[in-house]
C-alpha positions as CSV (number, residue, x, y, z in Angstrom):
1,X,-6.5,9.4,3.3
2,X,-5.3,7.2,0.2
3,X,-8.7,7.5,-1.4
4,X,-8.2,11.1,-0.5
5,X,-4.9,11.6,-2.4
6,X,-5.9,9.1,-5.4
7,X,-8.6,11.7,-6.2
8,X,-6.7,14.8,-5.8
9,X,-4.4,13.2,-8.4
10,X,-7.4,12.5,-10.5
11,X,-8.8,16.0,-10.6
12,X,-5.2,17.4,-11.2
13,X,-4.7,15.0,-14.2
14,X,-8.4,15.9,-15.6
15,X,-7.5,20.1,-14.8
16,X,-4.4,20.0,-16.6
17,X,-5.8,17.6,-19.3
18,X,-8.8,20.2,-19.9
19,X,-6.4,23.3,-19.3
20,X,-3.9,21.8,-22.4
21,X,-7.5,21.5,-24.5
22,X,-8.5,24.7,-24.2
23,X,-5.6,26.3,-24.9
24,X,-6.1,25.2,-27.6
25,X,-9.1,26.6,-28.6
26,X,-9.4,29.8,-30.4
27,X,-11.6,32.1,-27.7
28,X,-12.4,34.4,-30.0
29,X,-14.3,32.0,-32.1
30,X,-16.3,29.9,-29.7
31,X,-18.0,33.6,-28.6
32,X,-18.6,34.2,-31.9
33,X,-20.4,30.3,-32.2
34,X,-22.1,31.1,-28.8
35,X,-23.2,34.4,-30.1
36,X,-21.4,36.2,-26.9
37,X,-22.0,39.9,-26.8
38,X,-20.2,41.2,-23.8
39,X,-22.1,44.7,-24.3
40,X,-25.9,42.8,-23.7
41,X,-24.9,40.6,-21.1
42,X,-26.8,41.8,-18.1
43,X,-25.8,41.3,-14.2
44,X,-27.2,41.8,-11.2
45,X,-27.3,40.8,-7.4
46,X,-29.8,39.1,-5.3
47,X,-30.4,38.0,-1.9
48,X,-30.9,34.4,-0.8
49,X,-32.7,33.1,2.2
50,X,-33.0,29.5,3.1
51,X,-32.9,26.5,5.5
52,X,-30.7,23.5,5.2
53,X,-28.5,21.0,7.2
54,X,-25.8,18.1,6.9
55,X,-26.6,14.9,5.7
56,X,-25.6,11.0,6.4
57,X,-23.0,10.6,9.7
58,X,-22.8,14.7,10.3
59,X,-26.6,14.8,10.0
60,X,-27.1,12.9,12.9
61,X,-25.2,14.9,15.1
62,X,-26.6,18.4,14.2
63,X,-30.1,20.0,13.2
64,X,-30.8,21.9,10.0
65,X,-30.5,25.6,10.4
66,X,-31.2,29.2,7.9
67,X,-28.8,30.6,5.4
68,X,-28.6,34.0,4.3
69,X,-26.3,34.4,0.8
70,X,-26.0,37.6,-1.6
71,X,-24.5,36.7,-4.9
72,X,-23.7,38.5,-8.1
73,X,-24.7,37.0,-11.5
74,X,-24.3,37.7,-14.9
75,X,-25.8,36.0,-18.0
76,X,-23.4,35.7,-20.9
77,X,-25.7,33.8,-23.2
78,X,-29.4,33.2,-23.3
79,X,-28.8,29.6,-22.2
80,X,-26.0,30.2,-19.5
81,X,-24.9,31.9,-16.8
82,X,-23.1,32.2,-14.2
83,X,-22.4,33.5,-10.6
84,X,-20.4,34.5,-7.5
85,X,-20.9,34.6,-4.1
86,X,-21.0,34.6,-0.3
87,X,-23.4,32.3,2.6
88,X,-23.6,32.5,6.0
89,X,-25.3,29.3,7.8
90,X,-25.9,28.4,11.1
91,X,-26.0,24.6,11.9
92,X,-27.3,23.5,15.1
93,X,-25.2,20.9,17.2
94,X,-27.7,17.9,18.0
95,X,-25.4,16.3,20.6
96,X,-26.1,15.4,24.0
97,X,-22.4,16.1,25.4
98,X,-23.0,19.4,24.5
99,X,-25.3,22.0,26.0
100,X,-28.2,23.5,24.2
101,X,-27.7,26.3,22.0
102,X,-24.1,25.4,20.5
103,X,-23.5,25.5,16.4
104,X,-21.6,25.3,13.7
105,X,-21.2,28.4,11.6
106,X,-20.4,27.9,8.0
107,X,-18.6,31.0,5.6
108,X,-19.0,30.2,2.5
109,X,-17.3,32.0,-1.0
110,X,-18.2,30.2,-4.2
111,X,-18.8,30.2,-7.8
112,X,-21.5,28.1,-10.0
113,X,-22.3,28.0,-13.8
114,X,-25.8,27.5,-14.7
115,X,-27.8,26.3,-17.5
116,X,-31.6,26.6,-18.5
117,X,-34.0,27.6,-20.6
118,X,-36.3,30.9,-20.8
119,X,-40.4,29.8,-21.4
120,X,-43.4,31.1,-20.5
121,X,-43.3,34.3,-22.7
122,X,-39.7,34.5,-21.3
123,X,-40.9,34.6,-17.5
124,X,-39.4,31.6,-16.8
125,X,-36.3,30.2,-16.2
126,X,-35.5,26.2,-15.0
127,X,-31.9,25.7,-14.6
128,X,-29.5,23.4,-13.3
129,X,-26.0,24.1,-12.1
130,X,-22.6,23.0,-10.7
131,X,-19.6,24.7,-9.2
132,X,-17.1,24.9,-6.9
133,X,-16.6,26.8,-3.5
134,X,-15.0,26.6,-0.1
135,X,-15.9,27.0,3.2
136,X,-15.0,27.9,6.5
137,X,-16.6,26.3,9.7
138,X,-16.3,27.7,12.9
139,X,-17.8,25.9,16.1
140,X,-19.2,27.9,19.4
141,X,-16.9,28.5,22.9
142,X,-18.4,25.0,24.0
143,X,-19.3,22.9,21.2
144,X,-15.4,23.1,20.5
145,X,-14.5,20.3,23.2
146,X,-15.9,18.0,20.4
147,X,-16.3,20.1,16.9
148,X,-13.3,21.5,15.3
149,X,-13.0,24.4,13.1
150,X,-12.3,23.6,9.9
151,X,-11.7,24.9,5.9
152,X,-13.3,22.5,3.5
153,X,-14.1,22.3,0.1
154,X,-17.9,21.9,-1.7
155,X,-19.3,20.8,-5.2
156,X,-22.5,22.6,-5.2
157,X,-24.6,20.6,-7.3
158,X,-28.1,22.9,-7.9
159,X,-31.4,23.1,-9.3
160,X,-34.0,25.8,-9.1
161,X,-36.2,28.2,-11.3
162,X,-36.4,32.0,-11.5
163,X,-39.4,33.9,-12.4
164,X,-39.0,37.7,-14.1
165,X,-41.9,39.9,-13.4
166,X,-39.9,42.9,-15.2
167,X,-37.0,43.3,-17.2
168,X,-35.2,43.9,-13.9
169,X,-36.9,41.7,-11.2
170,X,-37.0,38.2,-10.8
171,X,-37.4,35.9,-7.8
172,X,-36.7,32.5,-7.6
173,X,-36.2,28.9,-5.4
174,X,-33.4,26.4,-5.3
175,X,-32.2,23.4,-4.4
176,X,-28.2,22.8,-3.7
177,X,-26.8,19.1,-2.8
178,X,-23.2,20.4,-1.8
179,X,-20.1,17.3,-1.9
180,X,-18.0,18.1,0.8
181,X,-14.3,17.7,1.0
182,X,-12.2,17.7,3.4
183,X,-14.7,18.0,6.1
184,X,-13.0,16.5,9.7
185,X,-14.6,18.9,11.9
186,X,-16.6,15.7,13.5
187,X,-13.9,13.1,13.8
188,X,-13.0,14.1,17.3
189,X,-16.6,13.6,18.5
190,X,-17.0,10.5,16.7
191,X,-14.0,8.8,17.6
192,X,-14.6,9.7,21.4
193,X,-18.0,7.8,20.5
194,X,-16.4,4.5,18.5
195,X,-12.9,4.4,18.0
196,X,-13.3,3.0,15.1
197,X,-15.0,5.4,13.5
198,X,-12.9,8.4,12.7
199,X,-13.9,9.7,9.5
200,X,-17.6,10.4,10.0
201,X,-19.3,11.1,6.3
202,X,-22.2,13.8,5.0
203,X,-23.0,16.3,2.6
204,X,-24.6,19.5,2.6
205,X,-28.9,19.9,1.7
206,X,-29.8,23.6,1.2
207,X,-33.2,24.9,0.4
208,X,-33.6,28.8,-0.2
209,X,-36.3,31.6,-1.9
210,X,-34.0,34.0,-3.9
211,X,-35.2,38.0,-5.3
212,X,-32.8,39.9,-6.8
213,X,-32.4,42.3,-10.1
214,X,-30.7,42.6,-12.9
215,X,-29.0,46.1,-15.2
């Protein structure tokens, strides 16, 4: 729980640090610099459908399972963009105290900024991203005896390419590495396991095929 605190006092100093910077900064000009026109920037929506699972301590003690997100994006600049939206995974519970059939389901509502290149005549778009979101977990009738629900944070960490076959249609694959913080749905069924070991540790691996379209 120190190590806990000592970063949440690190991100506030860094937030507030950044915040007082950019204050500071004139927004007007660094559109103008980024050549920001908000009457060309085009959004859109698209659908995501994947597979993932928790990694490390968590991993063990659950299955990967599919992931169904919709998410709104926009792209300000030819180099950037960004997005918003919301992801619905189910995660197996891989523990023999528990009957068959029992999961985790995560709610997620997050944001990410991405950043990549168009080539290929424009067709194609490599990008990397990061962002933040949060997440709700919510364990079946019977897996609760062991899994709690729980709110945690994530740093989705991403990388993926889009391909546009028109003006208006692209699809696309990603990657997502997600930090997770906060997460103590597992403690109780660790502990009950090793008393010593209270704080089990994991991330979040997602793989997903997106098509959407942009206006």
């Amino acid at each position: 729980m120190k190590i806990r605190s000592w970063m949440g006092g690190i991100a506030m100093v860094a937030l507030c640090s950044a915040g007082s910077a950019l204050a500071a900064v004139d927004a007007a000009d660094v559109g103008n610099r980024l050549n920001f026109n908000p009457d060309q920037t085009r959004v859109g929506l698209d659908v995501r459908l994947g597979l993932g699972g928790l990694t490390g301590d968590l991993g063990e003690r659950t299955a990967p399972g599919p992931l169904l997100g919709i998410t709104a994006g926009a792209q300000p600049w030819r180099l950037i963009g960004v997005e918003a939206g919301v992801e619905a995974q189910r995660i197996p519970v891989d523990d023999n105290r528990i009957d068959d059939g029992e999961a985790l389901y995560r709610y997620n509502l997050g944001v990410l900024a991405k950043a990549g290149p168009l080539v290929m005549q424009d067709k194609l778009r490599p990008y990397v991203g990061a962002g933040v979101g949060v997440s709700y977990l919510n364990a079946t009738e019977q897996a609760e005896a062991l899994y709690d629900n729980d709110i945690l944070a994530e740093v989705p960490l991403a990388a993926g390419v889009d391909y546009r076959f028109t003006d208006n249609i692209f699809a696309g694959a990603r990657a997502s590495y997600r930090v997770l913080v906060g997460d103590e749905f597992a403690d109780t069924a660790s502990v009950t396991l090793d008393p010593t070991d209270d704080n089990p540790d994991g991330n979040l691996l997602n793989f997903a095929l997106t098509v959407g379209g942009r206006f």
